[in-house]
Each structure stands twice: as structure tokens, then as C-alpha cells.
C-alpha positions as a printed Julia matrix, in Angstrom:
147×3 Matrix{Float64}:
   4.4   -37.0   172.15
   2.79  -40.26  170.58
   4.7   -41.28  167.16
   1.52  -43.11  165.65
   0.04  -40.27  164.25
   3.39  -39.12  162.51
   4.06  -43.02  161.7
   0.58  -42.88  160.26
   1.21  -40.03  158.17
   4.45  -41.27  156.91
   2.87  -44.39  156.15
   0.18  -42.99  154.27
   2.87  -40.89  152.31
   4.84  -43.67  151.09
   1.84  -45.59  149.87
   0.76  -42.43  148.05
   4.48  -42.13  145.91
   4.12  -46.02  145.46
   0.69  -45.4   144.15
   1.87  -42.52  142.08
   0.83  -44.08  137.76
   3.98  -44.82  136.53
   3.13  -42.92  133.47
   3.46  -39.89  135.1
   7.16  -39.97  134.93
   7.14  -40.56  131.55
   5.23  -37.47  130.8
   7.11  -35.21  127.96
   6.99  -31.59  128.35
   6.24  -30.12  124.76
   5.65  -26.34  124.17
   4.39  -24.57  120.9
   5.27  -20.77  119.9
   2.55  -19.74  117.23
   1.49  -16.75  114.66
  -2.59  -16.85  114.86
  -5.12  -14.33  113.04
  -8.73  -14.98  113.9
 -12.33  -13.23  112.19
 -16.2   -13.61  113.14
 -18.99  -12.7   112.49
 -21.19  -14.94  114.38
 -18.85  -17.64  113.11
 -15.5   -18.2   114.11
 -12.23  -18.8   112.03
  -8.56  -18.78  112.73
  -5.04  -19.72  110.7
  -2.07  -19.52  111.48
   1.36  -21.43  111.74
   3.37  -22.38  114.55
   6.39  -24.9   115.84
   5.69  -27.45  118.44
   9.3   -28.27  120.73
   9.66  -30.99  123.07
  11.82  -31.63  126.08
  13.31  -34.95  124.2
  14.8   -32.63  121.04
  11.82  -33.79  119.04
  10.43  -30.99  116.97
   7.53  -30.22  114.4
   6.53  -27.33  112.16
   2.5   -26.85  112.2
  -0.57  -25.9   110.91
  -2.8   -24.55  113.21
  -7.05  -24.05  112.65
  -9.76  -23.02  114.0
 -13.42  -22.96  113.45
 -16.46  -22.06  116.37
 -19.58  -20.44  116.02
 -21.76  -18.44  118.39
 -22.68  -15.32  119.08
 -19.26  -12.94  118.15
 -18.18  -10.01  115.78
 -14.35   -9.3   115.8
 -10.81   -9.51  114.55
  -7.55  -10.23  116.08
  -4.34  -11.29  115.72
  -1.28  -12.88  118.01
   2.15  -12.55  117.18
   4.84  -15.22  118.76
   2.09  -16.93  121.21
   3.09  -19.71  123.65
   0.72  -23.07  124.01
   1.85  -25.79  126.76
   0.77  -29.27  126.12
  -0.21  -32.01  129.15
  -0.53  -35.56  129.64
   2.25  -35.92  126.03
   3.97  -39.09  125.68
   5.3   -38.43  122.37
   5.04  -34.48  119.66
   2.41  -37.4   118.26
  -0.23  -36.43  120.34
   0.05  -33.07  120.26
  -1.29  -32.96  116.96
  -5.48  -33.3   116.36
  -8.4   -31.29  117.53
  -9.18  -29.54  120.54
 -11.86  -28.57  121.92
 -13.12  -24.68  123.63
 -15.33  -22.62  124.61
 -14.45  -19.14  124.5
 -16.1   -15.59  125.7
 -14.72  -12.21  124.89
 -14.77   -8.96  125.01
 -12.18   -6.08  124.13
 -11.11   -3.3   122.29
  -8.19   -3.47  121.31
  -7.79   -6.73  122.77
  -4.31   -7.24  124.91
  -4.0   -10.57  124.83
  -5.49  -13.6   125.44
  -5.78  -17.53  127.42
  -7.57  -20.22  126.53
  -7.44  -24.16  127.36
  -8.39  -26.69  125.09
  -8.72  -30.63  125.63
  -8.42  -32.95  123.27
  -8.68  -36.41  125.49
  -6.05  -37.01  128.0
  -4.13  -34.01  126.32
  -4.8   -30.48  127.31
  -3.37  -27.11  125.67
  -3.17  -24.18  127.8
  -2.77  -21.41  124.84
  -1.44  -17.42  125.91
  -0.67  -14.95  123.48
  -0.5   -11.03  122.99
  -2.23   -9.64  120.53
  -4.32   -6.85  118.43
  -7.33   -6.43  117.6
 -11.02   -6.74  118.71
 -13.98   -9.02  120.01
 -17.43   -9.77  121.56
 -18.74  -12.63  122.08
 -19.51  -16.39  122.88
 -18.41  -18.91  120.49
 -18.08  -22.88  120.72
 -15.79  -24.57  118.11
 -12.42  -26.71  118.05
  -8.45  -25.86  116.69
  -6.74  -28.49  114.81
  -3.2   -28.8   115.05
  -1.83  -30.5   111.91
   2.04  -31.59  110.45
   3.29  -29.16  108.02
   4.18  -31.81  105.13
């Protein structure tokens, strides 16, 4: 058996981990659990409250809205939802706007996922809830400090 291609391989391995941004590591995992009641009728609103946690201890109590429009009629609600944030360096940038586009359709509704970007930093949002909805819509949530 020739060890060049394994050699190769290894090679190309270790290069990759050395090559690896270094901000990677420093990565903080944040989560956010969240109360959310949404309306439209052709345009899209939603309140609610929630509490962002992060890995380092570091915590914050929210505001969380959102406004889209498109073509939707509905109502729902989720009770004790779950949002992961990506690419956080600090519960800093998990506050501002993010940006979706959303399609549904239910009755009642059983829950929902979305994922929203705002930059670098992405929110993966999951949630049961009740309620209904049709639709496209386009809009943004913003995430803001509870004074």
C-alpha cells in the first residue's frame, strides 16, 4: 500500500484545522425562549416578549416585533418558543432586525420555523402554537432591550 495518498490527506487535514478563522472558537452560543402573537390581513404584525440566555451567564429580557406585508389573512399565537442565534460574539448582537420571508398555510396551525439573518447573525426561530394562516408575506422582527 503507498502512504502518499494517506500522507496527502493528512496533510491536507492539518492545513484545513490551521486554516480554521480563529473566530470560530470564540463563537457564543445564545438561545432565546419567547411568548409571540401575530395578525394579518395582507399586512403582517407580531409582539411579544421573550429572554435571550447565553452560554457565558450573560442574560437579557426582550422585546420582540414584527412587521411584513404580502399576501396573508390569519392569527396565531406561540407560547414558550425557542430561537438559536449564530455567528454571536457577545447577547450584543443578538439584538436588531432580522430579516424573512415567510409562507403559510394552516388551520389550526401546529407550530412553526423560520430563519432570519440579520448580517453575520442568523436566528433559527421554532415554536408551537394556535391559531391560523395563509399566505406570503416579506417583513423583518426586531429584537430590542427591555429598559
Amino acid at each position: 500500500m503507498n502512504a502518499r495518498p494517506l500522507i496527502a490527506v493528512l496533510a491536507l487535514a492539518t492545513g484545513t484545522l490551521v486554516a480554521a478563522p480563529s473566530h470560530a472558537e470564540a463563537t457564543l452560543k445564545c438561545t432565546m425562549r419567547f411568548d409571540l402573537a401575530s395578525w394579518s390581513i395582507l399586512y403582517k404584525h407580531a409582539s411579544g416578549t421573550g429572554t435571550i440566555t447565553c452560554a457565558n451567564g450573560t442574560h437579557l429580557k426582550v422585546k420582540l416585533t414584527a412587521n411584513g406585508g404580502g399576501l396573508s389573512v390569519g392569527k396565531s399565537s406561540i407560547k414558550d418558543g425557542k430561537a438559536n442565534f449564530s455567528h454571536v460574539m457577545s447577547i450584543d448582537e443578538t439584538l436588531g432586525t432580522y430579516v424573512a420571508a415567510e409562507a403559510s398555510m394552516g388551520l389550526p396551525k401546529s407550530g412553526e420555523a423560520q430563519v432570519m439573518t440579520k448580517g453575520e447573525v442568523n436566528m433559527s426561530l421554532a415554536g408551537a402554537g394556535k391559531g391560523f394562516g395563509l399566505g406570503v408575506t416579506l417583513g423583518g422582527m426586531t429584537i430590542e432591550k427591555v429598559p
